[in-house]
C-alpha positions in Angstrom: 5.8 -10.8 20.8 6.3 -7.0 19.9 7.9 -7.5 16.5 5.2 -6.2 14.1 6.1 -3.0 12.2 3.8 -0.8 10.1 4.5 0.7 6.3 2.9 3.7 5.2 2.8 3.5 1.3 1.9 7.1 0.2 1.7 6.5 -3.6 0.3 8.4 -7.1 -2.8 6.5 -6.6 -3.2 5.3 -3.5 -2.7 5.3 -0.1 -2.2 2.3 1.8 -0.9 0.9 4.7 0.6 -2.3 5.5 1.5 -4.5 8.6 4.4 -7.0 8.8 5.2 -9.8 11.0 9.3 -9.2 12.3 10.1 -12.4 9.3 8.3 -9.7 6.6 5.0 -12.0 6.3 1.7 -9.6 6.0 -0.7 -9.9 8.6 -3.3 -7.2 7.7 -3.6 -4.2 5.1 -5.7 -1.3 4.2 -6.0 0.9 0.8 -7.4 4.2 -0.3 -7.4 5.6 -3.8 -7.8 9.6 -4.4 -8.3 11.9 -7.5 -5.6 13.3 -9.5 -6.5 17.1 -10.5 -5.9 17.8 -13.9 -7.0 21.8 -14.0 -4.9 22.3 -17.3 -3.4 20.3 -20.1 0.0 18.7 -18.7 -0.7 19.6 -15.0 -1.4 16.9 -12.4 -2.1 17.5 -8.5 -2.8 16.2 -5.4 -4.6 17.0 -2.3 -2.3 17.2 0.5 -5.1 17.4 2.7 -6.1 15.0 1.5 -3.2 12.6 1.1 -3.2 13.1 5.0 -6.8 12.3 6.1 -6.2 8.9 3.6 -2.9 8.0 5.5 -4.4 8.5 8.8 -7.4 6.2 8.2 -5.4 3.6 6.6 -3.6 3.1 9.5 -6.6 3.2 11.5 -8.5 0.1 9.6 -5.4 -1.8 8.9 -5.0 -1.8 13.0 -8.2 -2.2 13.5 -8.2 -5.3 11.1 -5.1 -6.6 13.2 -7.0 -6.7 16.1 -9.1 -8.8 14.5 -6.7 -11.5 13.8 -5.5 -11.5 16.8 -2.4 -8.5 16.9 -2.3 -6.8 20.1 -1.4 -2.4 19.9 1.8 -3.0 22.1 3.1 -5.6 19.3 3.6 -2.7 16.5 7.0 -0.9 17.9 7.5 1.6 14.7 6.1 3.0 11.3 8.2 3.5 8.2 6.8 5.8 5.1 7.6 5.4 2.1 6.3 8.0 -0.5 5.6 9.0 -4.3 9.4 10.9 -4.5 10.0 14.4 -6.3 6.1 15.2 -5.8 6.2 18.6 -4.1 4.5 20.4 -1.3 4.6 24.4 -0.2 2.9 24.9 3.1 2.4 27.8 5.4 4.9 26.9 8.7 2.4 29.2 11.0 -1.1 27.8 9.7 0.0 24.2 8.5 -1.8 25.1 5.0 -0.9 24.3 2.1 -0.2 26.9 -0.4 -1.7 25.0 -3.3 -1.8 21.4 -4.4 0.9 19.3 -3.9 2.6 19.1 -7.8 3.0 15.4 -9.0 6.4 14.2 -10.0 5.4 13.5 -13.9 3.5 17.5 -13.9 4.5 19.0 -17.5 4.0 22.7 -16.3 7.3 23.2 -15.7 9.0 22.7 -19.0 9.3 26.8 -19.7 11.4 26.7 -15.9 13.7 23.9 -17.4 14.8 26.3 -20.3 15.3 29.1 -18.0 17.4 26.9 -15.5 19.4 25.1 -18.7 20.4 29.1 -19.8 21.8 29.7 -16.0 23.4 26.6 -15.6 24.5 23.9 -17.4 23.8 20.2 -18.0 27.2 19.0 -16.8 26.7 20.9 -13.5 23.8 19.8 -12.6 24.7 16.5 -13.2 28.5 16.6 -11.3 26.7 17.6 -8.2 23.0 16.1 -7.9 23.6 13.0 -10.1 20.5 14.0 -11.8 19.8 16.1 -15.2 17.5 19.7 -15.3 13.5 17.9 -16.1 9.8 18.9 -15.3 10.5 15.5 -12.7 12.7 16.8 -10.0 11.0 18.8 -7.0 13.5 21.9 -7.1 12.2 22.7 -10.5 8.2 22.4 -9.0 9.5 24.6 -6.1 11.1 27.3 -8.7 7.4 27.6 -10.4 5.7 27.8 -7.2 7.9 30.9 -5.8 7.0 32.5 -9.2 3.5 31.5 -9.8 1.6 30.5 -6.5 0.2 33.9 -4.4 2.1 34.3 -0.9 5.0 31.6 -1.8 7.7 34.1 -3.1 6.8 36.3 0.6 6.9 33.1 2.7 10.2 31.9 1.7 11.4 35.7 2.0 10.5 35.6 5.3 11.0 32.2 6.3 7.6 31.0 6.7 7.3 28.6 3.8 7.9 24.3 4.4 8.9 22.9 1.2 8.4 19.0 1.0 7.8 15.9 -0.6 5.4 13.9 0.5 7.6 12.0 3.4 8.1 15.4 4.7 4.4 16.3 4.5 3.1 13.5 6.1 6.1 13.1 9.1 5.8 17.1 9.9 1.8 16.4 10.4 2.2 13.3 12.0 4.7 14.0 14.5 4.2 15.2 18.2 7.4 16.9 17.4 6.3 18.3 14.1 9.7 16.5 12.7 10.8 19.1 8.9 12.6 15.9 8.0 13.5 13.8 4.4 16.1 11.0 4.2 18.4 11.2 1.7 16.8 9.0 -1.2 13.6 11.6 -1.3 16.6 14.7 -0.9 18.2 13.0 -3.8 15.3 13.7 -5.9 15.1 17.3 -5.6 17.7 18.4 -7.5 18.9 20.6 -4.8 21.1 18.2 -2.6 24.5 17.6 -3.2 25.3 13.4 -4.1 28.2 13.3 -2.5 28.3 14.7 1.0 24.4 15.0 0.7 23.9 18.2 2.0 22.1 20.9 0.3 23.9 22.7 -2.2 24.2 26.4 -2.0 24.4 26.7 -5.7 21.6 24.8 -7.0 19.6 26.4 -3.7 20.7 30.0 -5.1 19.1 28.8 -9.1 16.3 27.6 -7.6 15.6 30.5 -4.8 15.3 28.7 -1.6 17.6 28.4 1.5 18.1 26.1 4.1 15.7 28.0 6.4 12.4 26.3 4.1 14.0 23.0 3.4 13.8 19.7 5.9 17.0 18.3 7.1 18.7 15.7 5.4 18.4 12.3 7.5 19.1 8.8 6.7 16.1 6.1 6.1 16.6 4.4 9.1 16.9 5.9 12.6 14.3 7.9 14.8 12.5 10.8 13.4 9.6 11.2 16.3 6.7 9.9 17.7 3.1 9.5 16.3 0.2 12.2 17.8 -2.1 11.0 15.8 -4.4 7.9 14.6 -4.4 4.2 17.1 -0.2 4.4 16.8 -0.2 7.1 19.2 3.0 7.0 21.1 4.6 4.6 18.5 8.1 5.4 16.6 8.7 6.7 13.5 11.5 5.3 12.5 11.7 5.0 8.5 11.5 7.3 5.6 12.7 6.1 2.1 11.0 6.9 -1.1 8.8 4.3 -3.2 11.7 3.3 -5.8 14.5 2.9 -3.1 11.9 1.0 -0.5 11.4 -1.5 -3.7 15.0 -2.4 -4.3 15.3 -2.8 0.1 12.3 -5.1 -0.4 13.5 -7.1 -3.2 17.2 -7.2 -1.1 19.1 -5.9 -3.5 21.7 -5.2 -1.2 24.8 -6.6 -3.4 26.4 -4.4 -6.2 25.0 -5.0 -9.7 21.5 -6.5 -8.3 18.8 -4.9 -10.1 15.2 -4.3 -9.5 11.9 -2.9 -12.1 8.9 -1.5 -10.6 6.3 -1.8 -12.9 3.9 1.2 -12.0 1.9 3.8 -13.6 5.7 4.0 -15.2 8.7 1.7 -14.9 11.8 2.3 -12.3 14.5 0.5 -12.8 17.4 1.3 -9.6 21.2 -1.0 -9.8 22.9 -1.2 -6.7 26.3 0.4 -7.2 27.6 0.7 -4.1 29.3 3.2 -1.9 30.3 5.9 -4.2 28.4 7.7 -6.7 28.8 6.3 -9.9 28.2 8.5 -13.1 26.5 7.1 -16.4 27.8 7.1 -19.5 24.3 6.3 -21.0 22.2 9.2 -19.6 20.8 7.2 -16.6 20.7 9.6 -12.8 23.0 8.5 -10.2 20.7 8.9 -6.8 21.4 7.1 -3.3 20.1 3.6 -2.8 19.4 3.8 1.0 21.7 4.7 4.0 20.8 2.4 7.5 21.6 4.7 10.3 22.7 7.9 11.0 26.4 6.3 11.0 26.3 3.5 8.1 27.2 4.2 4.8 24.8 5.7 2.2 24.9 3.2 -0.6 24.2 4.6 -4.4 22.3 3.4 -7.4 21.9 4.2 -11.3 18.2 4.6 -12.2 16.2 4.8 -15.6 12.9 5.6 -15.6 10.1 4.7 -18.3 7.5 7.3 -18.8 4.5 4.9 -19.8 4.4 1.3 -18.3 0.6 0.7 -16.2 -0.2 3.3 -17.8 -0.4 1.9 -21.5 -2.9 -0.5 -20.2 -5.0 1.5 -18.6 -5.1 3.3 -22.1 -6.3 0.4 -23.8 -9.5 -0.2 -21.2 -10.4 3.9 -21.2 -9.7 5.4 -24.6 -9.8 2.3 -26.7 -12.1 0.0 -25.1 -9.8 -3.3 -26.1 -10.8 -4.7 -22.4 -12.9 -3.9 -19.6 -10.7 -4.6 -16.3 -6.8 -4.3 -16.5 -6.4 -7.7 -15.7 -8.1 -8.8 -18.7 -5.0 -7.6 -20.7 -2.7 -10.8 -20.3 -6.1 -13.4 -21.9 -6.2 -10.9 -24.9 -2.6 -10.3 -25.6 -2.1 -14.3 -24.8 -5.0 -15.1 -27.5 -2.2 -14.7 -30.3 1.6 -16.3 -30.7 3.1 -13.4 -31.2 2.5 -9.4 -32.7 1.8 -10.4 -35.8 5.5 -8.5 -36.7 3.1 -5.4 -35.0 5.8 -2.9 -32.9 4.4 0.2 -30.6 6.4 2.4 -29.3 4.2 4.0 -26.0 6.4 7.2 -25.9 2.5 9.2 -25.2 4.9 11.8 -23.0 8.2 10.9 -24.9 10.6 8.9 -24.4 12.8 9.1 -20.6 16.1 6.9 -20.3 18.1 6.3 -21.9 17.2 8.3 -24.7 15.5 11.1 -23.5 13.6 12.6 -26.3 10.8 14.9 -25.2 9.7 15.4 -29.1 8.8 11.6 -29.1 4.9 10.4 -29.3 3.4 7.1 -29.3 3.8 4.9 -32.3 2.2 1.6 -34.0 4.4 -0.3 -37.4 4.2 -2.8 -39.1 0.3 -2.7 -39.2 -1.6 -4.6 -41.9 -4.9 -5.9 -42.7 -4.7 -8.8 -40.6 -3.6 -7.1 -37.5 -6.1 -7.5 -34.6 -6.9 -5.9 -31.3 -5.0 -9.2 -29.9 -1.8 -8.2 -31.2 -2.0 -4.6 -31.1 -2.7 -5.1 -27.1 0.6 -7.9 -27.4 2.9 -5.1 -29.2 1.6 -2.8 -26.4 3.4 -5.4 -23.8 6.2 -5.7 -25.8 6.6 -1.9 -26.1 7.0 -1.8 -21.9 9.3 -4.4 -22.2 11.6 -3.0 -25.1 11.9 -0.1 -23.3 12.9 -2.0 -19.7 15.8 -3.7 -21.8 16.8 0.1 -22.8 17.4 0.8 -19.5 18.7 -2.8 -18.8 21.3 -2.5 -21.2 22.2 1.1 -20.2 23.1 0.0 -16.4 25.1 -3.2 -17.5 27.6 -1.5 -19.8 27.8 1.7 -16.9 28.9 -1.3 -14.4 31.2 -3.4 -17.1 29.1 -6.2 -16.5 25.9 -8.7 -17.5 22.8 -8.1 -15.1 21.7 -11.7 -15.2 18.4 -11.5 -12.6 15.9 -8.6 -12.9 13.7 -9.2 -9.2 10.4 -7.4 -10.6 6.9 -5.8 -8.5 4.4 -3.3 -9.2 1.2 -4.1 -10.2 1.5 -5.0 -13.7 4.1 -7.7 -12.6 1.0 -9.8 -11.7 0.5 -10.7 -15.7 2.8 -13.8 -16.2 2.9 -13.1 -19.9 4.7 -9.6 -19.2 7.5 -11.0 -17.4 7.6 -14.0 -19.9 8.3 -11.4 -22.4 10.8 -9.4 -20.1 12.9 -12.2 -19.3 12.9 -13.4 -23.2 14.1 -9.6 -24.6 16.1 -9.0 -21.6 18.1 -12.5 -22.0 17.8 -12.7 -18.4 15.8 -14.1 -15.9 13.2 -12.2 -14.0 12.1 -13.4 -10.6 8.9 -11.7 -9.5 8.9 -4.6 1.8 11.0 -1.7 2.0 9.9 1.0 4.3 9.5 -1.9 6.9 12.7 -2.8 6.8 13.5 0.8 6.9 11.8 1.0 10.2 12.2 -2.4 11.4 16.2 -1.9 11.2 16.1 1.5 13.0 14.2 -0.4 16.4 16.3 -3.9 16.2 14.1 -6.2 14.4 17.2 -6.6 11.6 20.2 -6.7 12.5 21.4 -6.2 8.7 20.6 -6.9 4.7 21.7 -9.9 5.7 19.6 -10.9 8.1 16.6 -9.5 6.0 17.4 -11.1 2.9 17.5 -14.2 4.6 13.5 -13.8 4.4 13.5 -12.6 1.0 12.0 -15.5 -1.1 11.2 -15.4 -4.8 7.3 -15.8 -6.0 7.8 -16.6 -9.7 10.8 -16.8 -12.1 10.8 -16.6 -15.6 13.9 -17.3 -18.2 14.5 -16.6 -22.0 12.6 -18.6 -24.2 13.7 -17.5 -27.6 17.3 -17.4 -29.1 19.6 -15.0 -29.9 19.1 -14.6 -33.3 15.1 -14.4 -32.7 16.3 -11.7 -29.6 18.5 -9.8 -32.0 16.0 -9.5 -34.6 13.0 -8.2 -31.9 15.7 -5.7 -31.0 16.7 -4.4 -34.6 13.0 -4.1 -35.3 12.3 -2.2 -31.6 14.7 0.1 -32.9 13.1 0.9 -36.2 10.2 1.7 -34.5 11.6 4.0 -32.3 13.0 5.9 -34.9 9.4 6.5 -36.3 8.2 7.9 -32.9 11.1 10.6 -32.9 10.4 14.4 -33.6 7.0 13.8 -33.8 6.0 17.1 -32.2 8.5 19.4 -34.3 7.4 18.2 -37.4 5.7 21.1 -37.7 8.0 23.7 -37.5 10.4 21.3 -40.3 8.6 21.3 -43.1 8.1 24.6 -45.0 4.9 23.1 -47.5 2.4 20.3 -46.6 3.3 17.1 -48.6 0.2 17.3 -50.6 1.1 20.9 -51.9 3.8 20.6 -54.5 4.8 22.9 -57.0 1.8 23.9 -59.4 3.7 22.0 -62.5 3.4 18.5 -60.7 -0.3 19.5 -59.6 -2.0 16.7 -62.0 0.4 13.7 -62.0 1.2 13.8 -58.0 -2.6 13.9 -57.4 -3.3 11.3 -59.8 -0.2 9.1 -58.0 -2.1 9.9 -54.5 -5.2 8.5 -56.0 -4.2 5.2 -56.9 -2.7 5.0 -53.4 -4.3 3.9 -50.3 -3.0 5.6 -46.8 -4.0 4.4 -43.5 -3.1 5.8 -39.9 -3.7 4.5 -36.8 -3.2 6.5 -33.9 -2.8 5.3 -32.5 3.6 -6.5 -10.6 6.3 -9.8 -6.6 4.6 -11.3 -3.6 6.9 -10.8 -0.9 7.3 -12.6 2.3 
């Protein structure tokens, strides 16, 4: 039966591709890793080349493993991507070369073109007509560097010889026999350049960040037919999905209803709320940004999202630079070797602090440390920490939609630790029940008909529900908040204070030393199976 459909998952750290049975089951997959460049402090890059050669052979080997269980070439009908969003490509529209490195989504170099952009336009603006707010995240910002930084960029787009892209676009444009300069609207959403309500590209925010129309892809939705495979064993097969990694995650947990939720929990968190078919603006600094359109004709349904900076990434930290554990999955056995944090709180804001709060001059904190804390609960507050900062955004999305979110549907990789989602569900107060692109694809051929029809094979692996009561919850949060306080400002302390602490006056020399003496100061610096 020809009802098998391929997902190409293009993500920060790997590449992989995945092959589905028409009911969503997986029948074979294949996975690539590649290097992050980090050439300066704050700047991280990718390889487009290759991000390319990677995607190419994953599709090779996961066929090729097919055919080994028994799935015939003429049963895959189409191929859906799914990509790392905001992460930005320039290329060379004569040559097909890259300009440069493709700039991640969470690159710092851009902070000096934020201020510039914030002094020509402001907030408000940018907000009314891209649903998102001026950050180092959003590809128009990378593009603005790259006309003013990278050799040949500023000519090319003069000229009309420069391909902007994210990653979709990249990978679609190569893969094509049509060369297809496409994006659907949930990676266009990301750039900070496309209007949220008509989603078009918006002549102002192309005129701040010096592009036109002439070196952008057209807008498309995530489901229809953007060409036809030249390369790799799917020669000849459909392309017929694009939708970006956060969006394909809230299609593959079917959150197709208003007010259904989802958390990714990646290198960072990505929470995305289904809100329907109008852009709907926050009141708690979270980005409006389309949820997925099905068809050229349907309507584009809308989300609020809230990011967290530092999820994965927190444990990773503790097996590199700490040495608490030697394989990330050894996290949950030493965080689960105490009760509790030992009254232990850790902020991770190690790049600040994103929604709801924002805070840019935040840094990563430990309280409540004492002589009996151990690596156990200082790895359990680290947990915690991800968690605290999930209900932030949690809390942020019920009050913009006047309502209780009581089901967070969870993946990612960290949602594999049982004790992660325990603790979700319990500071959350709600329960948390641990395929997108496929669908994406799948939809635009006639394997689904609809959500529907999709959801109807959406089936939950694990559920977890609050534990602990409200006054236990209440006084978690109380303390979360404390914390978070401490972890504020942290990098303008130094422009605040006009004297170091230990410097007073010369007539309170002898007793302030002598109070410092008897005084002792310590400082620590401190994922769902689907079917």
């Amino acid at each position: 039966m020809s009802d098998h459909v391929i997902a190409l998952d293009q993500g920060t750290t790997s590449t992989r591709a995945i092959l589905f049975t028409g009911t969503g089951d997986i029948v074979s997959s294949y996975q690539l890793g590649h290097v992050t460049h980090t050439p300066h402090p704050g700047w991280e890059e990718h390889d487009p080349m290759l991000l390319l050669s990677n995607s190419k052979q994953c599709i090779d080997m996961c066929v090729s493993e097919a055919g080994e269980r028994g799935v015939l070439l003429s049963q895959i009908v189409a191929i859906g991507v799914t990509n790392q969003r905001e992460t930005t490509v320039v290329w060379d529209r004569r040559t097909g070369q890259p300009f440069c490195n493709a700039i991640l989504w969470k690159d710092a170099r851009t902070s000096t073109t934020v201020e510039e952009i914030a002094s020509e336009i402001t907030t408000r603006q940018v907000i009314d007509t891209t649903g998102l707010r001026p950050s180092t995240y959003f590809s128009g910002v990378k593009m603005r560097w790259m006309i003013a930084n990278v050799p040949g960029v500023k000519e090319a787009v003069a000229d009309g010889t420069a391909m902007f892209g994210t990653i979709d676009t990249w990978l679609v444009w190569n893969l094509s026999v049509e060369a297809a300069y496409v994006t659907d609207v949930t990676n266009a959403g990301r750039t900070m350049l496309m209007d949220i309500r008509d989603r078009k590209w918006d002549k102002t925010m192309m005129d701040l960040i010096g592009v036109s129309p002439a070196v952008l892809p057209d807008i498309r939705s995530c489901s229809e037919l953007f060409g036809t495979m030249r390369d790799t064993v799917l020669k000849g097969v459909r392309i017929a999905g694009i939708i970006g990694d956060q969006q394909a995650a809230l299609v593959g947990q079917a959150c197709f209803n208003v007010g259904e939720l989802k958390n990714t929990y990646g290198t960072g968190c990505f929470l995305i709320v289904n809100t329907g078919e109008e852009p709907k603006f926050s009141n708690h600094r979270l980005l409006t940004t389309p949820a997925y359109q099905m068809g050229p004709n349907a309507k584009c349904i809308y989300s609020l999202e809230g990011s967290v900076a530092v999820a994965g990434a927190v444990i990773e930290w503790m097996k590199d630079k700490l040495d608490f554990i030697n394989h990330a999955s050894e996290i949950e056995a030493l965080a689960s070797s105490v009760p509790d944090t030992g009254d232990v709180y850790c902020v991770p804001a190690f790049s600040g602090l994103f929604a709801p709060r924002w805070r840019d001059d935040a840094r990563g904190v430990f309280t409540g440390i004492t002589l009996s804390t151990t690596k156990a609960h200082m790895a359990r507050a680290m947990l915690a920490g991800i968690t605290h900062q999930v209900n932030d955004v949690v809390r942020a999305a019920s009050e913009d939609m006047g309502a209780d979110i009581t089901e967070l549907r969870v993946d990612g990789g960290a949602s594999v630790c049982n004790l992660l989602l325990e603790m979700q569900a319990n500071i959350t107060g709600t329960s948390t029940t641990a395929l997108g692109a496929a669908f994406a694809a799948g939809h635009a051929v006639g394997l689904f008909q609809s959500e529907e029809e999709f959801a109807h094979h959406w089936a939950a692996d694990r559920t977890f529900t609050p534990q602990i009561t409200e006054e236990q919850r209440n006084t978690e949060l109380c303390k979360w908040e404390a914390a978070v306080e401490r972890s504020l400002g942290w990098t303008k302390v130094g422009n605040q204070i006009s004297r170091p602490w230990w410097k007073p006056p010369m007539n309170f020399v002898v007793p302030v030393i002598s109070a410092v003496s008897a005084s002792v100061v310590t400082a620590l610096i401190i994922s769902h199976k689907q079917k």
